[in-house]
C-alpha positions in Angstrom: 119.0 83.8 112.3 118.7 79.7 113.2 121.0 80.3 116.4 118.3 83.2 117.6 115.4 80.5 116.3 116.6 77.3 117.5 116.6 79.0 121.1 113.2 79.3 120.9 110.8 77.5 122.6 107.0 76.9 121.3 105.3 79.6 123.2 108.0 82.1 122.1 107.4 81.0 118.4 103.4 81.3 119.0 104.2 84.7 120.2 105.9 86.0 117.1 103.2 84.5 115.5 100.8 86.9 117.5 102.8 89.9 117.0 103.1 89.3 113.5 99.5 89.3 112.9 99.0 92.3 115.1 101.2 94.1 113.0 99.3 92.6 109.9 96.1 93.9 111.0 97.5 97.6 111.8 99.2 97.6 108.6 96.4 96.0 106.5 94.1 97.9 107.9 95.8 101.0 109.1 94.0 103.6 106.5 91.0 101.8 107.4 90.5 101.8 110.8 90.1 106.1 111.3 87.3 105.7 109.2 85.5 102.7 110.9 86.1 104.6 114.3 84.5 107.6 112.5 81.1 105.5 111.1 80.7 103.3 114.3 80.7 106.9 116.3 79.0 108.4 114.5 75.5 109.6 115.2 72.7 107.2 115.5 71.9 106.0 112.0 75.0 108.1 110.0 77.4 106.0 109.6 78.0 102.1 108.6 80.1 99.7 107.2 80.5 96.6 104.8 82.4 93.9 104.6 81.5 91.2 102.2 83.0 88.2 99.9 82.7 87.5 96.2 84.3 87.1 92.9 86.8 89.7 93.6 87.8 88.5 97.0 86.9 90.5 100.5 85.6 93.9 100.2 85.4 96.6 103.1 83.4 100.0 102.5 82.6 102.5 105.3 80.0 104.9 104.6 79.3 107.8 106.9 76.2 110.3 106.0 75.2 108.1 103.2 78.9 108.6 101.5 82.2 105.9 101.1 84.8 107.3 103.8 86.8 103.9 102.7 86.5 101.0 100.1 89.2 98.4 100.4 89.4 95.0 98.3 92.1 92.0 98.5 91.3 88.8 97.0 91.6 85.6 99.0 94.9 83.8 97.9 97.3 87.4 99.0 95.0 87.3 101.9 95.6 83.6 103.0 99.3 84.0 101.8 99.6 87.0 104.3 98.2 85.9 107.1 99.4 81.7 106.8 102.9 82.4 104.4 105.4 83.8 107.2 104.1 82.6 110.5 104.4 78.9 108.3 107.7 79.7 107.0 109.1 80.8 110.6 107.5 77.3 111.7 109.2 75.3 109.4 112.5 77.3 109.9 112.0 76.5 113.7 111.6 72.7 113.1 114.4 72.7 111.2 117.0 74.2 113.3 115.9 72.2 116.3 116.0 69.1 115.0 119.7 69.3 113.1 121.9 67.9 115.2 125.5 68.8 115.4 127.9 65.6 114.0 128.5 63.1 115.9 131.8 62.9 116.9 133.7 59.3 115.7 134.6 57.0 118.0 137.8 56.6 119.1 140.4 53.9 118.8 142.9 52.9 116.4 
């Protein structure tokens, strides 16, 4: 894994880091997102959606014809340990394999 990492170069790391949070968002969100297609195309006035912050962390609901199609919670630390946690970890893992160097070799001479 640090030979495939340490060959690397920044804009390759920041694109993992995209990817990653693509995939976040699809599987985060991947029940969620039929139903607010479904309430945003709805008909005029049938169909809405919620998304609001309090004790219990971030909360989604999507409503269409007055009824909840989805409700979703996840509190703040899993979120910002989610979305911050691997993308830092492959950051540091980067930095670290690029700047080991290999042993330099002793001089010679008796």
């Amino acid at each position: 894994m640090l030979k495939v990492v340490r060959s690397w170069s920044a804009g390759k790391l920041f694109v993992s880091w995209i990817g990653y949070w693509i995939l976040l968002i699809a599987v985060g969100l991947g029940r969620a997102i039929p139903a607010i297609w479904r309430a945003t195309h709805a008909e005029q006035g049938k169909g809405s959606l919620s998304l609001s912050f309090g004790d219990g962390g971030f909360t989604l609901s999507v409503f269409e014809k007055g009824a909840t199609i989805y409700a979703g919670t996840i509190h703040l630390l899993p979120l910002a340990l989610l979305v911050a946690g691997p993308p830092l970890a492959l950051w540091v893992l980067w930095i670290a394999s690029r700047s080991r160097r290999d042993a330099p070799e002793p001089m010679g001479g008796p």
